[in-house]
C-alpha positions in Angstrom: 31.0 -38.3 -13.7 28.1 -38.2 -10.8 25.1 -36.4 -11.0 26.4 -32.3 -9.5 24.0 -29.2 -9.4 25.5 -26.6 -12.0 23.1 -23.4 -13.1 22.3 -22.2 -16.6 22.0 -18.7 -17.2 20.3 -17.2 -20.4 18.4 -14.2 -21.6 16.4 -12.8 -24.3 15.1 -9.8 -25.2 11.9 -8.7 -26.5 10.8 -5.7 -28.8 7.7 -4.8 -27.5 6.4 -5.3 -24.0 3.4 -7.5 -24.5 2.2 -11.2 -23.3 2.0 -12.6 -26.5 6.2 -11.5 -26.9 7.1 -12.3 -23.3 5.6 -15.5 -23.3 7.1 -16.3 -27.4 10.4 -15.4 -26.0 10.1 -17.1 -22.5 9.5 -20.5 -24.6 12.3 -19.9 -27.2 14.8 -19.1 -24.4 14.0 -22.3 -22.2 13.4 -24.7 -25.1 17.0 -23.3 -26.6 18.6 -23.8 -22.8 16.8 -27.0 -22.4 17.5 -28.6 -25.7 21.4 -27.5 -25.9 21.8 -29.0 -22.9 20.3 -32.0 -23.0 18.3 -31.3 -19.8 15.0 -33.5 -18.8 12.1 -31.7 -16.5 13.4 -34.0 -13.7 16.9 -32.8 -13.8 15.3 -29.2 -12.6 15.7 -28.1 -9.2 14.2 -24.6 -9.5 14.0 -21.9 -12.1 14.9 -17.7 -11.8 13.6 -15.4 -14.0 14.3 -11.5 -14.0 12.9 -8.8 -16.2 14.0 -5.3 -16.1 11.4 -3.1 -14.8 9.9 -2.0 -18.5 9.2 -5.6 -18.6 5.0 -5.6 -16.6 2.8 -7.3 -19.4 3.4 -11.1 -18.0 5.4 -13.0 -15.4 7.8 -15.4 -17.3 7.3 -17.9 -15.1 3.5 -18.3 -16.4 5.2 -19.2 -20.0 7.3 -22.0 -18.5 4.5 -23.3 -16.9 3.0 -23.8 -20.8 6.0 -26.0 -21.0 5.0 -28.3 -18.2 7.4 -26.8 -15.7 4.4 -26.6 -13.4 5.7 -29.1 -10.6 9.2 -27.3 -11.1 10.0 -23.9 -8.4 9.4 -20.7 -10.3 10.4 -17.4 -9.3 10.4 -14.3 -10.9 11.6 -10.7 -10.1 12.6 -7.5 -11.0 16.7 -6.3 -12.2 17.7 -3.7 -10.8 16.9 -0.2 -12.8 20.8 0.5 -14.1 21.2 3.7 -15.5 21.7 2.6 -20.0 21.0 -0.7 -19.4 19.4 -2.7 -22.0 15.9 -2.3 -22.2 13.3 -4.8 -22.3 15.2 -7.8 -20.7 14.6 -11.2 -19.9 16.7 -13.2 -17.6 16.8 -16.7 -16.7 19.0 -18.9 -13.7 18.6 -22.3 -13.8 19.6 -24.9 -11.3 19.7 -28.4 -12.6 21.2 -32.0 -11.5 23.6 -32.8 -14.5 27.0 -35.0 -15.3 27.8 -32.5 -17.5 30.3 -30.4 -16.2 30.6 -26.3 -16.4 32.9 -26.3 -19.5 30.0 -28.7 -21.4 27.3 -26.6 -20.4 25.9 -23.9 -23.0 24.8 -20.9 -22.3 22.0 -19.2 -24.0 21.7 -15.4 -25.1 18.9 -14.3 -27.7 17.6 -11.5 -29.6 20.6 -9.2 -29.1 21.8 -10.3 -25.0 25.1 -11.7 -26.0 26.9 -8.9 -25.5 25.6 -8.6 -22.2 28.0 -11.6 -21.2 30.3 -11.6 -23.7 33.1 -13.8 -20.9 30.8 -17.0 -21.5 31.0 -19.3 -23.7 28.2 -20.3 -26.2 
């Protein structure tokens, strides 16, 4: 199969809203995406990361960049504040070039997030 763009999607959670945490978590989540899917630096095309809005100690993207995703697009923002949502969120959308295709790809959901897609597969 020829290289396609697919996206990854994945997210983590953290139990306190510090630097030290976000930027922990931010690593595992992207190493864990990166590894189980077999994905170079190169095969990035850009990288989104949201955090719900009790999420201020650090942007995620500064963690990624400790991984040498520094020549990759970063972008962060905030989710929007739903009413019982789960607190203290991190969420990540990849775009990648891959031969993979969507049923080969695995998603990623740490630290208590799978059940907030529980229609993906792992």
């Amino acid at each position: 199969m020829p290289q396609v763009v697919r996206a990854l999607r994945g997210a983590t959670a953290v139990d306190d809203d510090t630097a030290e945490q976000v930027s922990a978590r931010t690593i595992e989540l992207l190493g864990e995406l990166l590894s189980r899917n077999a994905v170079e630096n190169d095969d990035l095309i850009s990288v989104l990361f949201t955090a719900t809005p009790d999420v201020r100690s650090l942007f995620p993207a500064a963690a990624a960049r400790t991984l040498g995703l520094g020549t990759v697009p970063l972008l962060c923002a905030t989710e929007i504040d739903v009413a019982g949502a789960m607190p203290r969120v991190l969420r990540v959308l990849i775009h990648l070039h891959t031969e993979r295709s969507r049923d080969e790809l695995h998603h990623v959901y740490l630290h208590g997030t799978s059940k907030l897609r529980d229609d993906l597969p792992d």
